[in-house]
LOTIRO-915391 format. One line per field, with one value per residue (C-alpha): chain; residue in one letter; residue number from 1; x, y, z. Coordinates in nm, 3 decimals, always signed. Each point is the difference from the previous one (the first is absolute). Layout:
chain [A_...]
res [a_...]
n [NUM_...]
u [X_...]
v [Y_...]
w [Z_...]
***
This chain:
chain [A_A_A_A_A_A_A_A_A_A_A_A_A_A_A_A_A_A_A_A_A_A_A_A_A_A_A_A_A_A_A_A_A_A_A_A_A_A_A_A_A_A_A_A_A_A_A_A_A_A_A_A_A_A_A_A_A_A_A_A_A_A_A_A_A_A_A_A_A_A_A_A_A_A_A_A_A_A_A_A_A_A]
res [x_x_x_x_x_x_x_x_x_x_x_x_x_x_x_x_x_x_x_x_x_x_x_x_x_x_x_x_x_x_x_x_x_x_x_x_x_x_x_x_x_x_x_x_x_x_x_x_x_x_x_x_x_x_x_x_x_x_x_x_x_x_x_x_x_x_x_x_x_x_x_x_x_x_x_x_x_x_x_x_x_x]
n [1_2_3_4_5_6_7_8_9_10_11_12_13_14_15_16_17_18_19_20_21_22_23_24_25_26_27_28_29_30_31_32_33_34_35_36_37_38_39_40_41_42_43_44_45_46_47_48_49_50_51_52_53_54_55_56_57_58_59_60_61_62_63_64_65_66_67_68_69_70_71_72_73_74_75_76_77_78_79_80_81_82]
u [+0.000_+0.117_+0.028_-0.315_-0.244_+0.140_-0.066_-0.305_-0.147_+0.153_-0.210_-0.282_+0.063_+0.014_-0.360_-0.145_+0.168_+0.033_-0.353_+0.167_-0.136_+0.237_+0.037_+0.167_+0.256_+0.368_+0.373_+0.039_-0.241_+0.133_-0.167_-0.027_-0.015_-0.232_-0.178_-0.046_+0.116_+0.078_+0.167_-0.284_-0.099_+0.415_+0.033_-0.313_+0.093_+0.328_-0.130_-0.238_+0.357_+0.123_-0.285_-0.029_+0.368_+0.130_+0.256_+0.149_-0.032_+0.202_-0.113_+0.371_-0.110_-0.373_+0.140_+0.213_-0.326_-0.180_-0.112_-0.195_+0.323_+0.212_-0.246_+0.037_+0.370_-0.001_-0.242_+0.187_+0.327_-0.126_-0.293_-0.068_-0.100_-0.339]
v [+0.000_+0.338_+0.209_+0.239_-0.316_-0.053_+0.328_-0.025_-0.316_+0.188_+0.319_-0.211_-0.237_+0.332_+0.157_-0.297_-0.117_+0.365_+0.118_+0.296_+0.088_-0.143_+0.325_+0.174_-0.300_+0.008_-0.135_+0.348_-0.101_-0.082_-0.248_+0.129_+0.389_+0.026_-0.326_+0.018_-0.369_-0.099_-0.346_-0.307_+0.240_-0.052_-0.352_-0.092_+0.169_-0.183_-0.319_+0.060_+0.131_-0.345_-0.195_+0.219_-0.007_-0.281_+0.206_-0.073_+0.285_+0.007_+0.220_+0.206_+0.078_+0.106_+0.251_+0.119_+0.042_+0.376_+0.059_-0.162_+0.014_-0.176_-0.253_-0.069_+0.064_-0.328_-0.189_+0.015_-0.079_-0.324_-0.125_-0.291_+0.056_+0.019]
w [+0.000_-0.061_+0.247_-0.120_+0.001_+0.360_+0.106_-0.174_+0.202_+0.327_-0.032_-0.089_+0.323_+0.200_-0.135_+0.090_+0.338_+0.136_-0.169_-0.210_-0.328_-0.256_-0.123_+0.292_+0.027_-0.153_+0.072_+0.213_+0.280_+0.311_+0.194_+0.388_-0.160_-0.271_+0.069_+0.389_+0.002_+0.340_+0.057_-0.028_-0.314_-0.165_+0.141_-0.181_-0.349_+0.003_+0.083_-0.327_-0.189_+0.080_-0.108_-0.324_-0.098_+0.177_+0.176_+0.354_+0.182_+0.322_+0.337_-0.083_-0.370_+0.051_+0.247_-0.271_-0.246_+0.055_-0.374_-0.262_-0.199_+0.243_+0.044_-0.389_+0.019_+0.204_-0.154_-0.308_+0.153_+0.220_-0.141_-0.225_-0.350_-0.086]
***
């Protein structure tokens, strides 16, 4: 997958799991800022980043993820192809 479809599938992951309007979401949002995600909110979206990608996602590397585009960034780098 190119990075664009990944980033693609992300923002539409976040609309849906953090009820946004598709239209509002992009690679600059940060999770706990513009999304008021607090932690059962994060821990659930990666758990559904994993299942969707097939990446492992340790507890050191979510920490690591604040953006949409960082959350592709590492999709891309440790998932399995789809």
């Amino acid at each position: 997958m190119t990075k664009e479809e990944v980033l693609t599938k992300i923002c539409d992951m976040v609309a849906d799991q953090f009820s946004v309007n598709r239209d509002k979401v992009n690679g600059k949002l940060n999770f706990q800022n513009d999304l008021d995600a607090d932690s059962i909110d994060f821990v659930e979206f990666v758990l559904s980043l994993e299942n969707e990608f097939g990446a492992e996602i340790s507890d050191e590397a979510a920490e690591k993820i604040q953006t949409i585009d960082e959350a592709a960034d590492f999709v891309i780098a440790n998932a399995d192809n789809k």
